[in-house]
N, C-alpha and C positions, 0 to 999 in steps of 0.2 A: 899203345903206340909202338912199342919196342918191337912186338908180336907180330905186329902191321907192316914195318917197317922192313922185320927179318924177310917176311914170305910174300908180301907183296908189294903195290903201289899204292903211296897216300899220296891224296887230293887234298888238298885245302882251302875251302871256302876263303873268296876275300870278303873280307871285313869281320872276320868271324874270331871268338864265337860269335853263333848268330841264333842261338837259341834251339830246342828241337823240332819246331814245328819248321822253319825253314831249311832243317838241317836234311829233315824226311824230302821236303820239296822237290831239295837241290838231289838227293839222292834217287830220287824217282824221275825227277827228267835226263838225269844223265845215264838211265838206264835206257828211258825210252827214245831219247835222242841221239843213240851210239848207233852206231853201223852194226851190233848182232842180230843177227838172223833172228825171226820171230819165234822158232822152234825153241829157243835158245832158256834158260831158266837162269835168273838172278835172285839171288839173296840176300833180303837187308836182314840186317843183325843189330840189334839196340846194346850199350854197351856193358849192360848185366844180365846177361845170361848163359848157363852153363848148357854143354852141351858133351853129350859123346864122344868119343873117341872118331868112332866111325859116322858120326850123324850127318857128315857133308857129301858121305860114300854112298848115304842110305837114299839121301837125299835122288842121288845123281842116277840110284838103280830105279826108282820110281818115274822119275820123269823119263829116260828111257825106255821105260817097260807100259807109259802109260799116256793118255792125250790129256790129262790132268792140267789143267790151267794154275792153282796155288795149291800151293804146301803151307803146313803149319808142322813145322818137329816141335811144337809145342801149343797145347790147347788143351780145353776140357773135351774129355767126349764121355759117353755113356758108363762104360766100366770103370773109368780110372779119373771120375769128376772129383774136385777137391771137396766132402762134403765138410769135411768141419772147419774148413774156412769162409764157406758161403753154403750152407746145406740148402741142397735141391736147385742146386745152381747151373748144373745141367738140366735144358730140356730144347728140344728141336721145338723152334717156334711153332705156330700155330696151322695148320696145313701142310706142315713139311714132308716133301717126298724123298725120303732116303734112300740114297744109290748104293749099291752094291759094295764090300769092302773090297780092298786091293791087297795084294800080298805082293811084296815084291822086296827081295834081297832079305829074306827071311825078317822083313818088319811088315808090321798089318798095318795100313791106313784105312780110316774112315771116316766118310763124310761128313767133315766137320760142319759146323753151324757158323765160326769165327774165330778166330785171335788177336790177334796185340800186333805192333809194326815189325814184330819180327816173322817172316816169312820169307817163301819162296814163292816166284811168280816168272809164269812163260811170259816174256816177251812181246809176243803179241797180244795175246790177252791184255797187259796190263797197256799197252799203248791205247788198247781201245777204250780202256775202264780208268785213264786217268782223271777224264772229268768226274768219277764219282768220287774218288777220292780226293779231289779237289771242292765237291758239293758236300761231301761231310764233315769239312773242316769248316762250314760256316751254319752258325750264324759267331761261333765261340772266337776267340783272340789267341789262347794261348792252348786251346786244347784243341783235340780230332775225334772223330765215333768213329774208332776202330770196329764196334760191333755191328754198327747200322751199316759201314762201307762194305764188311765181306759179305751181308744178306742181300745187300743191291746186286754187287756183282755176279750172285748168283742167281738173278732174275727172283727173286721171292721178297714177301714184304717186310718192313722190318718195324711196323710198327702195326696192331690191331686193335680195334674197340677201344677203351680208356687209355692206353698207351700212347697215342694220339695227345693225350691232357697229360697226363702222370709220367711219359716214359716208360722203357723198359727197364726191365729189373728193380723198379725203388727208385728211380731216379727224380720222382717229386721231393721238393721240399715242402714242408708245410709251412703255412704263413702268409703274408700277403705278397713278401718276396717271390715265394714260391708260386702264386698263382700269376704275377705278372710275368715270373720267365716260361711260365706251360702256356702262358696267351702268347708271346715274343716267340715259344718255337715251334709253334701248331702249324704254322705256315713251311717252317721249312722243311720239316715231318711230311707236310702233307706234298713237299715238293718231291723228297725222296722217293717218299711211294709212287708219284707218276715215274721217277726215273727206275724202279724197280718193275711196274709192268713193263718199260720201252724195253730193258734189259732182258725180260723172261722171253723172248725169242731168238734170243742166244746169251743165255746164262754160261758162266764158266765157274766148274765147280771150286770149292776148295776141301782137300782131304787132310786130315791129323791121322799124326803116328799114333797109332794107339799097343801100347803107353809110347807116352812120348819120350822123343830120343833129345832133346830138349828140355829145358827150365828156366823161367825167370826167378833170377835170385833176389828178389825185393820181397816173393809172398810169404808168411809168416809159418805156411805146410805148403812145403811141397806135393808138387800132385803126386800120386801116389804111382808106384808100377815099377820105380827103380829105387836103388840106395843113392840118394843124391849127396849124402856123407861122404860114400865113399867116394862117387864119382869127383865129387870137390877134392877129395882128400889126393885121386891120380892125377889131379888136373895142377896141385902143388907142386908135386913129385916131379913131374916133366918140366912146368916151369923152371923149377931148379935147375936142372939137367940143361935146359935150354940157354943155359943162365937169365932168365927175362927176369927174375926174382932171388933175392939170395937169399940161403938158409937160415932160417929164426934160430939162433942163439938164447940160451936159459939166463 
């Protein structure tokens, strides 16, 4: 808040806290409900994740250099997938047609498959693509399919074959339990996927830094491609300096 407060403008939710799934909400309509220009690229930021020095510069040279609808400065992609926290955890779903990579401000991006609610997104794009991200927050209460959202928006399906009953990635439970929540979500599964073909006639991509310039600090290995040690360890060093934190005493 300290951080927030030095460099920029804080809002605050009334009635709040109000939890993160409203917290995203409110942060997505007041993006898409402002007077900027559709050109325009916004950034939500979840409030543990380490980043770059430079990763909001990098950010800013891609969407410049590019007609890129989302950013991900952090994701798995192909070379730099975390395998020994989920081995074979990367893979481009099934049909997927990957686009070209981007260079731009000496960081490579490429075309990502999905991320987390941290992201970059144009403006218009996301005005258009609110309702999917408002359809993948249901049938659940307190959670969102960050993964199913970004393969809708990119006009591709996000679910095939048994995935439909089981989910993607393992996401069945075994048991009776489990069979009555893959009968309770085959319905809205099956709703996604129409909203992913209406989508495939104007898909907007999304691209990762690869490596990313970016990290969520909850996973147990980070993705691989930088020292996020040390990058933790400058990101202390300035706080200091900034005074947003004081010096740890022995």
């Amino acid at each position: 808040m300290r951080l927030m407060e030095k460099f920029g403008d804080v809002l605050t939710i009334a009635g709040g806290p109000v939890g993160m799934r409203r917290s995203y909400v409110t942060a997505l309509r007041y993006a898409i409900e402002s007077q900027w220009p559709d050109d325009d690229v916004v950034y939500f930021c979840e409030d543990d994740y380490l980043h770059l020095p430079d990763s909001l510069r990098s950010l800013q040279a891609v969407a410049e250099q590019s007609g890129v609808s989302y950013f991900a400065l952090y994701g798995l992609t192909p070379e730099f997938a975390n395998e020994k926290e989920a081995p074979g955890a990367f893979a481009y779903p099934k049909h997927w047609k990957v686009l070209p990579p981007i260079e731009a401000g000496g960081v490579q991006w490429v075309h990502g498959v999905s991320t987390a609610s941290t992201f970059g997104a144009r403006l218009g794009a996301l005005r258009q693509d609110y309702g999917i991200f408002r359809q993948a927050m249901f049938p659940f209460r307190h959670r969102f399919l960050d993964h199913e959202t970004c393969v809708v928006y990119q006009g591709r399906y996000p679910y095939h074959d048994k995935e439909y009953v089981l989910g993607p990635r393992g996401d069945f439970v075994p048991g009776l339990r489990g069979v009555v929540r893959a009968a309770v979500l085959v319905p809205f599964r099956l709703a996604l996927t129409v909203r992913a073909g209406m989508q495939s006639r104007h898909p907007h991509p999304l691209y990762t830094a690869a490596p990313n310039i970016a990290c969520h600090a909850e996973v147990g290995v980070m993705n691989p491609g930088r020292d996020w040690d040390a990058v933790a360890e400058d990101a202390r060093r300035w706080a200091i300096e900034q005074g947003l934190m004081a010096q740890a005493t022995a």
